[in-house]
N, C-alpha and C positions, 0 to 999 in steps of 0.2 A: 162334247163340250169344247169350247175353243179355247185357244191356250192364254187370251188375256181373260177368262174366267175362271181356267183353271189357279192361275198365279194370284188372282183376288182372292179363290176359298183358303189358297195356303200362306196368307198374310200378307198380298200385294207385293211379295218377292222374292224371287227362288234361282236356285244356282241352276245354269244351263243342262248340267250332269242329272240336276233332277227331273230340268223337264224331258230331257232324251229319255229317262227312265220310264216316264208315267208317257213316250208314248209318241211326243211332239219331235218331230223328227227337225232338224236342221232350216229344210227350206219352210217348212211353217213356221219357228222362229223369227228367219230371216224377213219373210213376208210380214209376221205382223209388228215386228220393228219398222217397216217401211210403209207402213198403213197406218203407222201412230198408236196403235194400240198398246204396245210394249215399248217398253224403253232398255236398252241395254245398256248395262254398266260396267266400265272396266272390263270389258269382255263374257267376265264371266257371271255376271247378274242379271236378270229379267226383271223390271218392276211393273207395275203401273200407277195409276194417279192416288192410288189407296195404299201403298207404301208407305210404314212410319218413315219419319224424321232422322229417328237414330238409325234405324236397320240401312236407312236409305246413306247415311253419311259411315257408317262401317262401309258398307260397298265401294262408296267413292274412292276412300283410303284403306282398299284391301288390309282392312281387319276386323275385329270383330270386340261389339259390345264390352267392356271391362267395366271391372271393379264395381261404384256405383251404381253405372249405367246397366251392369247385367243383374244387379240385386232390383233394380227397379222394374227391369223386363219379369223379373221373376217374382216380383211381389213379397218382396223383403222386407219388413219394415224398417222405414226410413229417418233419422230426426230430422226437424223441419231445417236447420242450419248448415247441410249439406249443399257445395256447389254443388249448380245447375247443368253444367258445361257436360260434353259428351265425354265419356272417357272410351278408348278406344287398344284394345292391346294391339303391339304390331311388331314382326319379326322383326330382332334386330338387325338384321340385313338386308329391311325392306326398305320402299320409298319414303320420304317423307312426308307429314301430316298436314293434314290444313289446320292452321294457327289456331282456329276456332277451339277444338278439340284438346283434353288433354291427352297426351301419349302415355303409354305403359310398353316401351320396349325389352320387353320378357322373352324368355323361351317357354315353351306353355310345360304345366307341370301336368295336364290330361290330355288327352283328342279334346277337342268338341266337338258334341254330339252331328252327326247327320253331317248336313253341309250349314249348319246354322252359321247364324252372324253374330252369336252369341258363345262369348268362351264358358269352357266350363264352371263349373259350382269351384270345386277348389284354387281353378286360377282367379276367381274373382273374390274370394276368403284370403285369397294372399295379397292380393292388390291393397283389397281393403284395408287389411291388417296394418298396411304402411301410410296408407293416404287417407285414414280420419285419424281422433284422436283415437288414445286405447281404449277410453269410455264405449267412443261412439262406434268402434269397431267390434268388441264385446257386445253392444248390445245389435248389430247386426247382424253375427254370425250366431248369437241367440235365436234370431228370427230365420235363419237360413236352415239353422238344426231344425227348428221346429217345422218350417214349410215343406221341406226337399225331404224331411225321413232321415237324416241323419244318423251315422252311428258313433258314438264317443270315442269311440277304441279305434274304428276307423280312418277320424281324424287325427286320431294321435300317431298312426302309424303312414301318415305324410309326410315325407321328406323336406320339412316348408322352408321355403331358402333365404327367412330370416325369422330374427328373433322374436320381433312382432308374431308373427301367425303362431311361432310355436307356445308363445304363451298367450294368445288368444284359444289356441286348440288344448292350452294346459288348463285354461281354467274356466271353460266354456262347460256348462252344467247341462244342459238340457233342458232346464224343467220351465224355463217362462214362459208364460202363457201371453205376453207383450212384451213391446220393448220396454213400455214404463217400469213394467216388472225387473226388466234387467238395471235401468238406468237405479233404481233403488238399491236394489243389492250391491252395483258397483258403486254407488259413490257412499252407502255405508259401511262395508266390508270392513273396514280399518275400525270399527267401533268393538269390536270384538265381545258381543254381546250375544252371538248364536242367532243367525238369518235362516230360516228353512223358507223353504217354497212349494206350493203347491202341494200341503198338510191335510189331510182329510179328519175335520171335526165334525161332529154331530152329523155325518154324514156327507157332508158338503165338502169340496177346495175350498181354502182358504188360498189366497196371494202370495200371503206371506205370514208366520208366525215368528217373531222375535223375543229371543229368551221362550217363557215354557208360558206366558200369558199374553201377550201381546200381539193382538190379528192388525195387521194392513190390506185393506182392500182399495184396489185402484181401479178406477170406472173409465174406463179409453176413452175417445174419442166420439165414439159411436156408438159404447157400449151402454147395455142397459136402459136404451134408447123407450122401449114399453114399461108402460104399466104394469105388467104382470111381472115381467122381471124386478123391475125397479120391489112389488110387491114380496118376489120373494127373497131380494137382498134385506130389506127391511127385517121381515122374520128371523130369515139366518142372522142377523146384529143380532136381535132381542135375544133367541136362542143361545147365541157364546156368551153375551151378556149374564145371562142367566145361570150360566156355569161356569162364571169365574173368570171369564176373561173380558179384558178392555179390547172394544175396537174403534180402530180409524180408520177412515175411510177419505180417500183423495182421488180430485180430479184430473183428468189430461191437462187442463189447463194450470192449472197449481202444482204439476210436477214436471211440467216441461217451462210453464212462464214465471213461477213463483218459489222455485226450491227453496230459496230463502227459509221460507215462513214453513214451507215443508220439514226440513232439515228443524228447523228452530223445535216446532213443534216434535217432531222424534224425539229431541235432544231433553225436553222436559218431561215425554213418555220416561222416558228412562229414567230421569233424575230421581222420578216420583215413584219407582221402581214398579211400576204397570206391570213391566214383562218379567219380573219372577211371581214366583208360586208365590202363596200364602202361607 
């Protein structure tokens, strides 16, 4: 295999140390830089024309993926109001960035893995933790426990070097199943009406159950997209229906574009007292 084939199957850009590893000595390096096949960066980078964007602009400015930038690498879920801009962690006693990018001059609180271009899981939980709101950053580090395998006890025995993360890591639950699902919990929390999550009734999860009668069911974006699903959500309503309890049920677009009328409508569940027993 030749070495701009090989740096295409490992994501169009790899640190020199890795291709010496797998093999690619020096003057084949050198050669295929001067044959156009490879591009060298900053010394210590190989790309070629199939190099992301962001992986490619971490290299330029020796540092690596942060905050946002590394939840998106890693398929975090995202809310749609988040800058666009690269975030980028960089030693504080390194060079300076290109203006494009935002900077994150930290000292990392893990290694990062490998020789990647992407800082680790917990330095990008701490970034976060400062650079969205505490909603939007709760409901990321929701999606990052659930992606990455998290452990709760784990996170709480990081040394987070601010108050942000450590009460993002204090009150980080576990249990959503989306970020809508977290955006819910945190902007009702204060109603102090009893929020569970992810309840198993009549056999099934539930969302969310509020008070001891009241199921919330939220349909993502993408979710429930068939027939058949959509057929067995339908049943499971009838079924809690049937046994006492009220449900609602909301969409991605009514709880990301319309909270309003979301919120309003909670707010008369409750009045009408739905969510206590009988």
């Amino acid at each position: 295999m030749e070495l701009h084939e090989w740096i295409d199957e490992n994501g169009g850009i790899a640190h020199r140390r890795a291709a010496d590893e797998a093999g690619f000595a020096l003057r084949t390096r050198r050669a295929a830089v001067r044959d156009g096949l490879v591009e060298r960066i900053r010394h210590n980078w190989l790309a070629t024309a199939s190099a992301p964007a962001d992986l490619r602009t971490a290299a330029e400015n020796s540092g690596r993926l942060a905050c946002v930038s590394a939840a998106r690498r890693r398929g975090w879920w995202m809310p749609e109001d988040i800058d666009e801009r690269i975030h980028l962690r960089l030693d504080p006693n390194g060079a300076s960035a290109d203006k494009a990018v935002l900077a994150h001059w930290t000292r990392e609180l893990a290694p990062a893995p490998g020789y990647g271009l992407v800082e680790s899981v917990e330095d990008a939980l701490a970034h976060i933790a400062v650079c969205l709101t505490s909603e939007n950053a709760r409901v990321v580090w929701e999606s990052a426990i659930r992606v990455e395998g998290l452990s709760l006890e784990a996170l709480r025995r990081v040394p987070w070097p601010t108050r942000a993360a450590a009460a993002c890591a204090g009150a980080a639950s576990g249990l959503s199943d989306s970020g809508l699902e977290t955006i819910f919990v945190v902007k009702l929390e204060g109603w102090d009406v009893g929020i569970r999550q992810q309840v198993v009734i009549a056999g099934r999860r539930v969302d969310l159950l509020v008070g001891d009668r009241l199921v919330v069911q939220i349909d993502g974006y993408a979710h429930h997209s068939s027939s058949q699903q959509r057929t067995k959500d339908v049943a499971l309503d009838a079924e809690l229906v049937l046994r006492g309890y009220t449900v609602l049920r909301f969409t991605y677009a009514q709880v990301i574009h319309d909270w309003d009328s979301v919120e309003r409508t909670m707010a008369r569940a409750i009045a009408a007292g739905f969510h206590r027993a009988a």
